[in-house]
MDTraj code that builds the backbone (N, CA, C; nanometers):
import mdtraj as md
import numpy as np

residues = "UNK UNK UNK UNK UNK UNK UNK UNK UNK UNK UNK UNK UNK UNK UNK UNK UNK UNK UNK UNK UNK UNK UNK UNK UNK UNK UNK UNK UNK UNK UNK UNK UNK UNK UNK UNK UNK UNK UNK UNK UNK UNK UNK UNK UNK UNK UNK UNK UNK UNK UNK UNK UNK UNK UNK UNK UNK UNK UNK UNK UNK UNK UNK UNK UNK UNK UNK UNK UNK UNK UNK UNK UNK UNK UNK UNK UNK UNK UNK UNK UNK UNK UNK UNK UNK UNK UNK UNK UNK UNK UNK UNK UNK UNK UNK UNK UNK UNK UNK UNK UNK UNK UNK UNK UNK UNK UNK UNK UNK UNK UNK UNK UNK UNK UNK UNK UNK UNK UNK UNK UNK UNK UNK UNK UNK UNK UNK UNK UNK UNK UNK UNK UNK UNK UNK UNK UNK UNK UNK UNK UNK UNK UNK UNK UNK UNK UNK UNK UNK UNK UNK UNK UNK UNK UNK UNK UNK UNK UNK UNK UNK UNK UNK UNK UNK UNK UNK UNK UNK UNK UNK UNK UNK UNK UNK UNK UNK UNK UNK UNK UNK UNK UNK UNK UNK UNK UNK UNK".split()
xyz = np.array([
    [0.7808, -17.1412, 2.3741],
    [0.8155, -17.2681, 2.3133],
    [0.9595, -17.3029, 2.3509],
    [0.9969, -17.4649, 2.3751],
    [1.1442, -17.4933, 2.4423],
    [1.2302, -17.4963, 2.2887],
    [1.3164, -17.4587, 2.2892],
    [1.4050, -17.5292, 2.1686],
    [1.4089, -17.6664, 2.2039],
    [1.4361, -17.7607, 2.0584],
    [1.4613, -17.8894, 2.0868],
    [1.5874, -17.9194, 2.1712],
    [1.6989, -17.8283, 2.2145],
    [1.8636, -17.8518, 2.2894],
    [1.7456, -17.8638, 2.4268],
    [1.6626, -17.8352, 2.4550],
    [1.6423, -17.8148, 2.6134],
    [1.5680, -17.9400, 2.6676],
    [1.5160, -17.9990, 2.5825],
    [1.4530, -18.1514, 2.5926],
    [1.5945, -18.2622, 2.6515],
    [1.6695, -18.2323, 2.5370],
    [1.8032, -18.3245, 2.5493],
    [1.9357, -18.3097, 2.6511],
    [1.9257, -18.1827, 2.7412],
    [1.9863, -18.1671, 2.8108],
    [1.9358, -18.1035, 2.9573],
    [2.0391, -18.1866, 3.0357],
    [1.9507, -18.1557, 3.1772],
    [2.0482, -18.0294, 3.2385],
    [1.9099, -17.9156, 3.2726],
    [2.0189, -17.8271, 3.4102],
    [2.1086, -17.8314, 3.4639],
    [2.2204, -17.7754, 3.5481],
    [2.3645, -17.8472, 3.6190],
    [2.2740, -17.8267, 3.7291],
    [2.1750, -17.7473, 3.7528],
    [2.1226, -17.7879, 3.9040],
    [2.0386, -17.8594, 3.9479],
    [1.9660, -17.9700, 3.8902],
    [1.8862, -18.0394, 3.9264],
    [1.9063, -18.1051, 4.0155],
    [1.7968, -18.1059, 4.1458],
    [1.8183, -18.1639, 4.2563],
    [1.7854, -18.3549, 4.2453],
    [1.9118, -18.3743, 4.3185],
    [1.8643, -18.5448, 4.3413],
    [1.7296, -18.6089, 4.4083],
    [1.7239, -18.7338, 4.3632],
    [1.6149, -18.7846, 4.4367],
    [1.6628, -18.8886, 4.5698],
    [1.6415, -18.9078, 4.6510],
    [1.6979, -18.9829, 4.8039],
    [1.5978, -19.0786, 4.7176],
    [1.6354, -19.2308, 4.8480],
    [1.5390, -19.3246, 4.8550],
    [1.4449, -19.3139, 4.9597],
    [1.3376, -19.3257, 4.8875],
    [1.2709, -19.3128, 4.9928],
    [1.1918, -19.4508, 5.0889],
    [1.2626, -19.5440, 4.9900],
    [1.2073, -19.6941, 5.0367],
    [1.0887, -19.7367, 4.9482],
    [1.0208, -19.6327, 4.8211],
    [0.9043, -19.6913, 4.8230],
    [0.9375, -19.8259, 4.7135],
    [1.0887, -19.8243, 4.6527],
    [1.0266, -19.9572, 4.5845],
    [1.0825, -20.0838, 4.6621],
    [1.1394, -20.0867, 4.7724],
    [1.2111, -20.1858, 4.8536],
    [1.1260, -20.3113, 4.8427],
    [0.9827, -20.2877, 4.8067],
    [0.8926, -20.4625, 4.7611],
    [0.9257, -20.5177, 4.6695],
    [0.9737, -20.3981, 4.5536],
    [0.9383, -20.5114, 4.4275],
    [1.0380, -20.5873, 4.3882],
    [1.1485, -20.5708, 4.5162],
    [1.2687, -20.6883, 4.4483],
    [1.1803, -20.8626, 4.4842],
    [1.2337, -20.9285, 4.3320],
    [1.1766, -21.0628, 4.3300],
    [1.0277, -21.0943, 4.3046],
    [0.9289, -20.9984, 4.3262],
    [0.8259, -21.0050, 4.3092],
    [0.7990, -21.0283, 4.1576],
    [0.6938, -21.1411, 4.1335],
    [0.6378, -21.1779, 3.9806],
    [0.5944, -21.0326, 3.9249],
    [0.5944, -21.0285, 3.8190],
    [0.5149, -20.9447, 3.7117],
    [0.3419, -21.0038, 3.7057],
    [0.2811, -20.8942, 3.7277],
    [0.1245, -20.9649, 3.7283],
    [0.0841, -20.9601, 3.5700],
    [-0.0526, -21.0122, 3.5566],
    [-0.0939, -21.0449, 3.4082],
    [-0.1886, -20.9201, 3.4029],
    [-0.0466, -20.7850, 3.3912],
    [-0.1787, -20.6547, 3.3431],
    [-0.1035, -20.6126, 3.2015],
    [-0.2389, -20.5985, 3.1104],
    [-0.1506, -20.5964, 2.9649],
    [-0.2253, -20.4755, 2.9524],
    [-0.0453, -20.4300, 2.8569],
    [-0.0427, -20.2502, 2.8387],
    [-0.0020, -20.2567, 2.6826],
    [-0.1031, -20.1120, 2.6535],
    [-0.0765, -20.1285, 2.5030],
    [0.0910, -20.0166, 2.4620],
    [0.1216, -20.1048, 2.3365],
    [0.2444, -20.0442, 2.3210],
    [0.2036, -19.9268, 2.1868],
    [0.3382, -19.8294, 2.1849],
    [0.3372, -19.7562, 2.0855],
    [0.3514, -19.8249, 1.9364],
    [0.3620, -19.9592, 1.9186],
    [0.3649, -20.0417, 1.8241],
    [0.2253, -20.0971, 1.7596],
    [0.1083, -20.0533, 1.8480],
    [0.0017, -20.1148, 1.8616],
    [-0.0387, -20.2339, 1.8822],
    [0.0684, -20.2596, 1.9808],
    [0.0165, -20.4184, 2.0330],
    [-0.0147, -20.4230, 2.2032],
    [-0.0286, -20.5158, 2.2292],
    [-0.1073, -20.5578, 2.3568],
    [0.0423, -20.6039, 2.4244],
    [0.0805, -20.5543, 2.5246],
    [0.2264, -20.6806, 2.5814],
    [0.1480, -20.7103, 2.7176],
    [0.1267, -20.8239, 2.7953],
    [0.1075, -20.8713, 2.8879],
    [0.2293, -20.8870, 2.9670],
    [0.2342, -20.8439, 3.0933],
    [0.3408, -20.8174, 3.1444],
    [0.3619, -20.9330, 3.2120],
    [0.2942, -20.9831, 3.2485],
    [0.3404, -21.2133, 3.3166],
    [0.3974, -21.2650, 3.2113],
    [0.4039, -21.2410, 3.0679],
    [0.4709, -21.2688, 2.9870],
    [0.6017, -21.3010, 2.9825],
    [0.7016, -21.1518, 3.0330],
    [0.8110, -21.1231, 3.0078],
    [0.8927, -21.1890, 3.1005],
    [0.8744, -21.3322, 3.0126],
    [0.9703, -21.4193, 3.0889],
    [1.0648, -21.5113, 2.9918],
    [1.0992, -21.4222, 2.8635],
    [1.2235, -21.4891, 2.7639],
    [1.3100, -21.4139, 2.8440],
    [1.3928, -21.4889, 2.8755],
    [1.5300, -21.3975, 2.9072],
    [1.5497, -21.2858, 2.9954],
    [1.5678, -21.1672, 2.9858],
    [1.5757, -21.0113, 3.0555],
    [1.5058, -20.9217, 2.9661],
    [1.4278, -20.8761, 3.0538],
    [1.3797, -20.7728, 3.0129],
    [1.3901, -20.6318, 3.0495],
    [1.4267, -20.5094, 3.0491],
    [1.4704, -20.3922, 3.0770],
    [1.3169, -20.2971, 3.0814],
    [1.2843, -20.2696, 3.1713],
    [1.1493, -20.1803, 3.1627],
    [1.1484, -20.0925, 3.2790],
    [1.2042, -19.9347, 3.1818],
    [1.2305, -19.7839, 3.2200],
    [1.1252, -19.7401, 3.2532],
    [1.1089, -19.6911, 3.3674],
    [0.9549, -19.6185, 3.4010],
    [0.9642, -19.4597, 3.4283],
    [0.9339, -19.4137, 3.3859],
    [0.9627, -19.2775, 3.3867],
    [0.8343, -19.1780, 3.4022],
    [0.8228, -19.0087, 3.4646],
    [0.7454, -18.9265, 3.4972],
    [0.6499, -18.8927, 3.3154],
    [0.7023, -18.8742, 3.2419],
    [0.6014, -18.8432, 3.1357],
    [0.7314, -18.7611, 3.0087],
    [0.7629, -18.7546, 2.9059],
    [0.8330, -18.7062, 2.8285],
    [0.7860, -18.5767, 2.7910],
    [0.8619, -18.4723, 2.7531],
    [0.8285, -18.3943, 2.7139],
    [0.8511, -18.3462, 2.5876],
    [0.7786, -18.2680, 2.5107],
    [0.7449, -18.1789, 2.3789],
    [0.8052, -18.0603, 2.3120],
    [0.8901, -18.0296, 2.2528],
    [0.9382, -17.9467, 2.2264],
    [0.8548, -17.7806, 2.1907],
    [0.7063, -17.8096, 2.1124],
    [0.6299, -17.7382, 2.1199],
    [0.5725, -17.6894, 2.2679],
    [0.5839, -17.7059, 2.3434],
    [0.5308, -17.6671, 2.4527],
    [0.6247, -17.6785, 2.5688],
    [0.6366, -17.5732, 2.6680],
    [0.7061, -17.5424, 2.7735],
    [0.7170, -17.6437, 2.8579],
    [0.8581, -17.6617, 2.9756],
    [0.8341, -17.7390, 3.0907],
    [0.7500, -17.6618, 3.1878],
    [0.6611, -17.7685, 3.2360],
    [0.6197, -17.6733, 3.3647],
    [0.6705, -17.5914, 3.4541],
    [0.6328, -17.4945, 3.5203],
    [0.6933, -17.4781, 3.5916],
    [0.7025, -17.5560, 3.7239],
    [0.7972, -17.5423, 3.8216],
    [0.8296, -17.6014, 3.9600],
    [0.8277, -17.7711, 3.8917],
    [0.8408, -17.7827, 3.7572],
    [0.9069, -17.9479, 3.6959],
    [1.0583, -17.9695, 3.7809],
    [1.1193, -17.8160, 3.7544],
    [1.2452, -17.8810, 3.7720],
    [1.2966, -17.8994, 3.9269],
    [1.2225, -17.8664, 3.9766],
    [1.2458, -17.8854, 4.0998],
    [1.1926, -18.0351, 4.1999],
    [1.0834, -18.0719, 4.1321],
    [1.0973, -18.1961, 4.1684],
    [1.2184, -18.3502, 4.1633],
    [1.3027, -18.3523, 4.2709],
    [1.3741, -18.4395, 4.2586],
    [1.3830, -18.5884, 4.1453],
    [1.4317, -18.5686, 4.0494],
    [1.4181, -18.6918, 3.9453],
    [1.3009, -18.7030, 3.8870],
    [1.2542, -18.5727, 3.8463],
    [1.1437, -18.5480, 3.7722],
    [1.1890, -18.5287, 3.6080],
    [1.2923, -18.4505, 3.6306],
    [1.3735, -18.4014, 3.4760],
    [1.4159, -18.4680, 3.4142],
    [1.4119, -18.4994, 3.3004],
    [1.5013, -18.5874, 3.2360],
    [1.4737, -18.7321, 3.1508],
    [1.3193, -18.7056, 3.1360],
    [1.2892, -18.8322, 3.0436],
    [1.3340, -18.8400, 2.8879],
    [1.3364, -18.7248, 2.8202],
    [1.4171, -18.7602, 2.6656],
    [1.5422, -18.7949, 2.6971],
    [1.6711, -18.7572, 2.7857],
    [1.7738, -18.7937, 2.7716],
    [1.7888, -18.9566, 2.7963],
    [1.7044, -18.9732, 2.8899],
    [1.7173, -19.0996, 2.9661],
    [1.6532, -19.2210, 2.7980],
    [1.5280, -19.1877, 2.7424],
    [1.5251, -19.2479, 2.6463],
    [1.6147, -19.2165, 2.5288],
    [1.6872, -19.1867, 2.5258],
    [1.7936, -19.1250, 2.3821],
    [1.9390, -19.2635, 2.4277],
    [1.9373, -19.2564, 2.5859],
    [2.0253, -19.3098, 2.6149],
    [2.0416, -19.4744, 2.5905],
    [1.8749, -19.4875, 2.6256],
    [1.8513, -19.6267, 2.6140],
    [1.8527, -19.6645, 2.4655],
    [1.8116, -19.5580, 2.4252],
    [1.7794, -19.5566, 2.2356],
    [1.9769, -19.6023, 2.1701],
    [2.0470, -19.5034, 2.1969],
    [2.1646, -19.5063, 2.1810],
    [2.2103, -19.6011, 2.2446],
    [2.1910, -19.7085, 2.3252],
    [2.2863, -19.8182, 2.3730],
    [2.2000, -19.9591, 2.3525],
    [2.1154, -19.9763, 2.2564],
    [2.0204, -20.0521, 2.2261],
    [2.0595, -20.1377, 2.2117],
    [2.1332, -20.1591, 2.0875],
    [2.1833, -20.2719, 2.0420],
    [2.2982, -20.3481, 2.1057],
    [2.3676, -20.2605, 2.1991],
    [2.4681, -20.3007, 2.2995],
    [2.3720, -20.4322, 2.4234],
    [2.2379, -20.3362, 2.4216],
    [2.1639, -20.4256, 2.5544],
    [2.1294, -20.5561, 2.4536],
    [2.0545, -20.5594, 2.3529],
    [2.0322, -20.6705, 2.2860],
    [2.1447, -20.7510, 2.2920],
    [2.2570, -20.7456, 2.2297],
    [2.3770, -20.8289, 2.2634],
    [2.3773, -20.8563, 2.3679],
    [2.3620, -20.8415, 2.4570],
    [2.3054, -20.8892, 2.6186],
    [2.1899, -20.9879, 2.6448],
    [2.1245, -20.9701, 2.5683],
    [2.0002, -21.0783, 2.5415],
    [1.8968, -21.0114, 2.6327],
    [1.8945, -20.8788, 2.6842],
    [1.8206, -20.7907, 2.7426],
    [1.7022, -20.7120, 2.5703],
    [1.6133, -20.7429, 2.6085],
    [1.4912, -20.6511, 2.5576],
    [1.4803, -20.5243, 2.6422],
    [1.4130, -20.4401, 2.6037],
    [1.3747, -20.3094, 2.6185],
    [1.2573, -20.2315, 2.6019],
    [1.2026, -20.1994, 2.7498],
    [1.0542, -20.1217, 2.6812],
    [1.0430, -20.0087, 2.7996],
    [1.0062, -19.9093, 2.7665],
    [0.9943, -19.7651, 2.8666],
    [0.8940, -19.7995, 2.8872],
    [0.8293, -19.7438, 3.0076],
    [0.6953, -19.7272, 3.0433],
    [0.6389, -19.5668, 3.1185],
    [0.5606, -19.5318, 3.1344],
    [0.4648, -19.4433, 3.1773],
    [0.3170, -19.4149, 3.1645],
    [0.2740, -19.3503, 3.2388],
    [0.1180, -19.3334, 3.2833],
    [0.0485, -19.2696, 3.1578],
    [0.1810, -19.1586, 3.0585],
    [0.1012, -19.1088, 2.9432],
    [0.0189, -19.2391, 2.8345],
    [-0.0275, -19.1844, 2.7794],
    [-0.1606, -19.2598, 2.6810],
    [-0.0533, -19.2768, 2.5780],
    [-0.0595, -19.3791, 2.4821],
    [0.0130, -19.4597, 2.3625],
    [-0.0088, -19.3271, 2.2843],
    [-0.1086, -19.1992, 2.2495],
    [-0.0788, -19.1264, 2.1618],
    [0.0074, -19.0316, 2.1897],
    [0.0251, -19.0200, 2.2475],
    [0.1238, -18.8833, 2.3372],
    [0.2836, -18.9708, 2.3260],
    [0.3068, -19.0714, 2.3731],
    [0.4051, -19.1178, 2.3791],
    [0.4636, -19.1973, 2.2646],
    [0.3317, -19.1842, 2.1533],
    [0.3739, -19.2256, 2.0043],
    [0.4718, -19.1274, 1.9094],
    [0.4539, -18.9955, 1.9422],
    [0.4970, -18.8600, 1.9120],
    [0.6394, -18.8750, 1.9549],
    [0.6693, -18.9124, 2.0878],
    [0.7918, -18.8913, 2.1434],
    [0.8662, -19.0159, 2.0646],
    [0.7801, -19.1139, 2.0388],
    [0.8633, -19.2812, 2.0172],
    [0.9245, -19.2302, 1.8563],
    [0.8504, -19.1593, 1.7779],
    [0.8676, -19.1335, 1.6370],
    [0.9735, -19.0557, 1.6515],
    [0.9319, -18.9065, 1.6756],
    [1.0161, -18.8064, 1.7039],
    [1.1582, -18.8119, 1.7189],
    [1.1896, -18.9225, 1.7992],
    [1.3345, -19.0193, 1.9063],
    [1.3782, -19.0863, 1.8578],
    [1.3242, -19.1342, 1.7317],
    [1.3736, -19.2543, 1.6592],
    [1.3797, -19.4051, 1.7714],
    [1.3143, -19.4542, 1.8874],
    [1.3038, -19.5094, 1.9196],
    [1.2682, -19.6630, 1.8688],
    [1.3990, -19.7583, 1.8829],
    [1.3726, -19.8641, 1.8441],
    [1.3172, -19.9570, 1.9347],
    [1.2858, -19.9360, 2.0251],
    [1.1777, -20.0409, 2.1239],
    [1.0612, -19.9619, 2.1658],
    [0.9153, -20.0371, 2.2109],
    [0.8051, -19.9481, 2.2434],
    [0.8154, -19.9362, 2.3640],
    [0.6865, -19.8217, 2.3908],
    [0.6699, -19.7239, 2.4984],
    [0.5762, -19.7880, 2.5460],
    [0.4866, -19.8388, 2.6848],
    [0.4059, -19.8762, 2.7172],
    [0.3214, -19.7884, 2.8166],
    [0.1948, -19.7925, 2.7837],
    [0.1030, -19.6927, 2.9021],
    [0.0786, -19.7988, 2.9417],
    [0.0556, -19.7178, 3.0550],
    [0.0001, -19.7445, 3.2152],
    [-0.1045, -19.6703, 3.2418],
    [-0.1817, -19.6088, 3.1642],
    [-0.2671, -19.4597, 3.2000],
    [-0.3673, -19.4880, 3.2588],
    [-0.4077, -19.6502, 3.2796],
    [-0.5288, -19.6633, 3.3294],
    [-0.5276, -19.7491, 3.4866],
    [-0.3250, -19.6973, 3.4984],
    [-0.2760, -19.7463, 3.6794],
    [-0.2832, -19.8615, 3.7063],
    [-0.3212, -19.9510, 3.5877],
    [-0.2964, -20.0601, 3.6227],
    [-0.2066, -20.1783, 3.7061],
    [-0.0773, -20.1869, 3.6031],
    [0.0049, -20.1974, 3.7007],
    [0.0968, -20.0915, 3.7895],
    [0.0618, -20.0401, 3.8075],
    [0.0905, -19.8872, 3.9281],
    [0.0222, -19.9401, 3.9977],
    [-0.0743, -20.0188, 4.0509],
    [-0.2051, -20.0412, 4.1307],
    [-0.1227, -20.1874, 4.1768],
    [-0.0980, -20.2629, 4.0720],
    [-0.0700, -20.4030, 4.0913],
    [0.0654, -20.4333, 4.1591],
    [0.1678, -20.2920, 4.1534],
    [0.3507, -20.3538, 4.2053],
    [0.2801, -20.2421, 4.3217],
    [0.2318, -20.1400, 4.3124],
    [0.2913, -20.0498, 4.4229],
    [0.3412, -19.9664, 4.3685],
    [0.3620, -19.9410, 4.2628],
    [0.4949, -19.8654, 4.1753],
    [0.4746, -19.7574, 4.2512],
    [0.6243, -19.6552, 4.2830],
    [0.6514, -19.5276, 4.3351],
    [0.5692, -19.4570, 4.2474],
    [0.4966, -19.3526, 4.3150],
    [0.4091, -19.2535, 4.2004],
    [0.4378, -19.0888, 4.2693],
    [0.4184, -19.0145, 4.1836],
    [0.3664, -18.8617, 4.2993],
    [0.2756, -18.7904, 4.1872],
    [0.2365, -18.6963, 4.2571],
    [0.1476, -18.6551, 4.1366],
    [0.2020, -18.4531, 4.1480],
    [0.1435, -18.4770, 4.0229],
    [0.2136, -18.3175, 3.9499],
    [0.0847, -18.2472, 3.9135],
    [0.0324, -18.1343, 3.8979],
    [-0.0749, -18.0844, 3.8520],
    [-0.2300, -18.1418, 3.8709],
    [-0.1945, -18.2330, 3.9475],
    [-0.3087, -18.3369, 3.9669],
    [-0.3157, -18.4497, 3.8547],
    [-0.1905, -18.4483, 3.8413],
    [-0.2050, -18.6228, 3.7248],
    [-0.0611, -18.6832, 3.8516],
    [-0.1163, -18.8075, 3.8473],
    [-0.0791, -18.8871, 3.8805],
    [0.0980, -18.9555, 3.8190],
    [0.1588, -18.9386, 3.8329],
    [0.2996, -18.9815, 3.7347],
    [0.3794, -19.0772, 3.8598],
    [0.4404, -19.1833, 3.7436],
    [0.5003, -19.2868, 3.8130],
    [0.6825, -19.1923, 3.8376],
    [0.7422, -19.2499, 3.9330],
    [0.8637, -19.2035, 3.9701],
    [0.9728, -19.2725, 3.8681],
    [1.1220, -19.2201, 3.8145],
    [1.1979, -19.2702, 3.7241],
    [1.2630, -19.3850, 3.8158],
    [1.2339, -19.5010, 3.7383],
    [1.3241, -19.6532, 3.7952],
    [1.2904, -19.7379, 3.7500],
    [1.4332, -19.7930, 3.6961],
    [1.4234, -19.9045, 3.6179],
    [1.4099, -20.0539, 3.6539],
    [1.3439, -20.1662, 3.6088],
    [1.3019, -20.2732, 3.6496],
    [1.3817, -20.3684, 3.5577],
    [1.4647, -20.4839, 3.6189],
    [1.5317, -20.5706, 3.5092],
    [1.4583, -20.7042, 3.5412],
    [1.3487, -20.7158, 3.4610],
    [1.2652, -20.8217, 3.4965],
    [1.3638, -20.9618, 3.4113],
    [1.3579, -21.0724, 3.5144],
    [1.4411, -21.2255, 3.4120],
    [1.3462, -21.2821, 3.4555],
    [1.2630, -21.3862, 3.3573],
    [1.1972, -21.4964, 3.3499],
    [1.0427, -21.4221, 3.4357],
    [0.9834, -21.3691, 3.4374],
    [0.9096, -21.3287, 3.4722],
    [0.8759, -21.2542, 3.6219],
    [1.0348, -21.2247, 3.6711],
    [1.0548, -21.1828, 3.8163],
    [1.1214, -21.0819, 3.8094],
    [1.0725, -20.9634, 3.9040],
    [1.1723, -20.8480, 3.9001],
    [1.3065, -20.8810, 3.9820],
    [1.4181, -20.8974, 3.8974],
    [1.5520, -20.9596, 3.9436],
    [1.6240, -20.8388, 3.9771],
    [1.5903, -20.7329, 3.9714],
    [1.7025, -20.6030, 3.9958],
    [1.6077, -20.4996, 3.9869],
    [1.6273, -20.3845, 4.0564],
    [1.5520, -20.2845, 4.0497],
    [1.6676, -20.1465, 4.0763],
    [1.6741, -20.0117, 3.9919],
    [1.7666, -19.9505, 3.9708],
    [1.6649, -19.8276, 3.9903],
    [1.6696, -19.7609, 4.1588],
    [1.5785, -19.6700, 4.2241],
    [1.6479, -19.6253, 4.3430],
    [1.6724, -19.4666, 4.3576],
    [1.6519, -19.4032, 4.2443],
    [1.7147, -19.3537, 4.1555],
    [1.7104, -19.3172, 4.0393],
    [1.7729, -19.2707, 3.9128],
    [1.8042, -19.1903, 3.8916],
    [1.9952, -19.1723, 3.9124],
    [2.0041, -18.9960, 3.8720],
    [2.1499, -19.0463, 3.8427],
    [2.2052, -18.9532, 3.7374],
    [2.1263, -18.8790, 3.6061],
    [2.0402, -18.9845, 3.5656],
    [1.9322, -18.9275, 3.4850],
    [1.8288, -19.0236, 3.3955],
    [1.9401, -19.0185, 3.2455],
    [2.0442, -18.9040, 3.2403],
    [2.1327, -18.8996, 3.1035],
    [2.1810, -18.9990, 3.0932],
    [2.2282, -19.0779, 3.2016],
    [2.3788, -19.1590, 3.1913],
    [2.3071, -19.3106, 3.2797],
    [2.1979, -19.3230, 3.2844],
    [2.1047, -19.4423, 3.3525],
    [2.1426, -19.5838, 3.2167],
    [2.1161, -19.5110, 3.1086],
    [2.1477, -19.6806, 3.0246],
    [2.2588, -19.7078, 3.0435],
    [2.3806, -19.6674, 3.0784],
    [2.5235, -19.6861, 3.0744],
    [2.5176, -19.7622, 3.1869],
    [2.4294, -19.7928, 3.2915],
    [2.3926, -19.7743, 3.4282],
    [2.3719, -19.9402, 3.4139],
    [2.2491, -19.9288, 3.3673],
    [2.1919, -20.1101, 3.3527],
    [2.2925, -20.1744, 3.2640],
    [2.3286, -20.1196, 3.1534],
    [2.4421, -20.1781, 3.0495],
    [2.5545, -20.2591, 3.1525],
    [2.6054, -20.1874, 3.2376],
    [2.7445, -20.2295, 3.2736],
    [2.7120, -20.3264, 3.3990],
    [2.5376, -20.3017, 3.4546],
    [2.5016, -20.4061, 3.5364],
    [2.4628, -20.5640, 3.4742],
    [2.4139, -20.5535, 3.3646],
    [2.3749, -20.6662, 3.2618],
    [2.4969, -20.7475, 3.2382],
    [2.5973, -20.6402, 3.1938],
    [2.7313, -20.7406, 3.1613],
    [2.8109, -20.8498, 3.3056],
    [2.7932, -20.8099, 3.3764],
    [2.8010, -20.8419, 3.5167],
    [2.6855, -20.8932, 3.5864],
    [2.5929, -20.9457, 3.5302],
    [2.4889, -21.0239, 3.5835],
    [2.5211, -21.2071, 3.5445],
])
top = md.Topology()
chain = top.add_chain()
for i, resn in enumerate(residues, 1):
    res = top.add_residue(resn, chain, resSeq=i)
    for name in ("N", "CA", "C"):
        top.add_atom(name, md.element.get_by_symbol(name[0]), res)
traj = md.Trajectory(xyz[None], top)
């Protein structure tokens, strides 16, 4: 079993992730009309998210304090690091709102799995699945797969008015990534 310190803090050796080009499409590209359910229990349609900015973190899958990291996790380049990266966004929340930026994580896990983490985290914005690849299918989204599940790559999307206006790929640290979009928002 991990202690809860090992969720919240990343290795000093974790290897970086390079670009590898795969999200070089989705700058400017619309948001399609694939609706993902949130940890809130609602439906968000993603052609929607066109009040203002929207901030949507995509990340490999969070992990559990009851149960171990995999092994050879940490070795995948920008695989590590999804609680810090949401703690971060969690902790600079209300800074992005004053921005007129919304906020929603996303990943391939199922709304119950990622309901655990949303509670657990005290998370004030929802988590959205993707588990059924939807839009993973629809942008292209960077993916690799781990154990034979399929997981989207960490990078953030700053969708305005219904267009991906910025794309922040790839992501390292995932610790210090909200500080990341924060100081890009203020300067947008």
């Amino acid at each position: 079993m991990l202690s809860v310190g090992s969720l919240y803090q990343l290795p000093p050796d974790l290897p970086a992730p390079g670009d590898d080009g795969a999200a070089a499409h989705l700058q400017g590209m619309r948001m399609p009309s694939v609706r993902l359910a949130s940890t809130k229990d609602r439906i968000i349609d993603m052609a929607q998210l066109t009040y203002g900015r929207t901030v949507v973190y995509l990340y490999p899958r969070t992990g559990r304090p009851d149960r171990p990291v995999p092994a050879g996790w940490d070795q995948i380049p920008g695989a590590r690091g999804c609680t810090p990266e949401a703690c971060g966004f969690r902790d600079h929340f209300h800074e992005l709102a004053d921005l007129g930026a919304s906020v929603f994580g996303l990943s391939t896990q199922d709304s119950d799995y990622q309901r655990e983490a949303a509670e657990r985290l005290a998370l004030p914005f929802e988590l959205l699945s993707d588990s059924k690849f939807e839009l993973t299918d629809a942008l292209r989204l960077p993916a690799f797969e781990f154990e034979g599940v399929r997981l989207l790559k960490r990078m953030t999307m700053v969708v305005h008015d219904g267009r991906i206006e910025h794309l922040f790929y790839p992501v390292f640290p995932p610790d210090r990534h909200a500080e990341e979009v924060l100081s890009w928002l203020s300067k947008a």
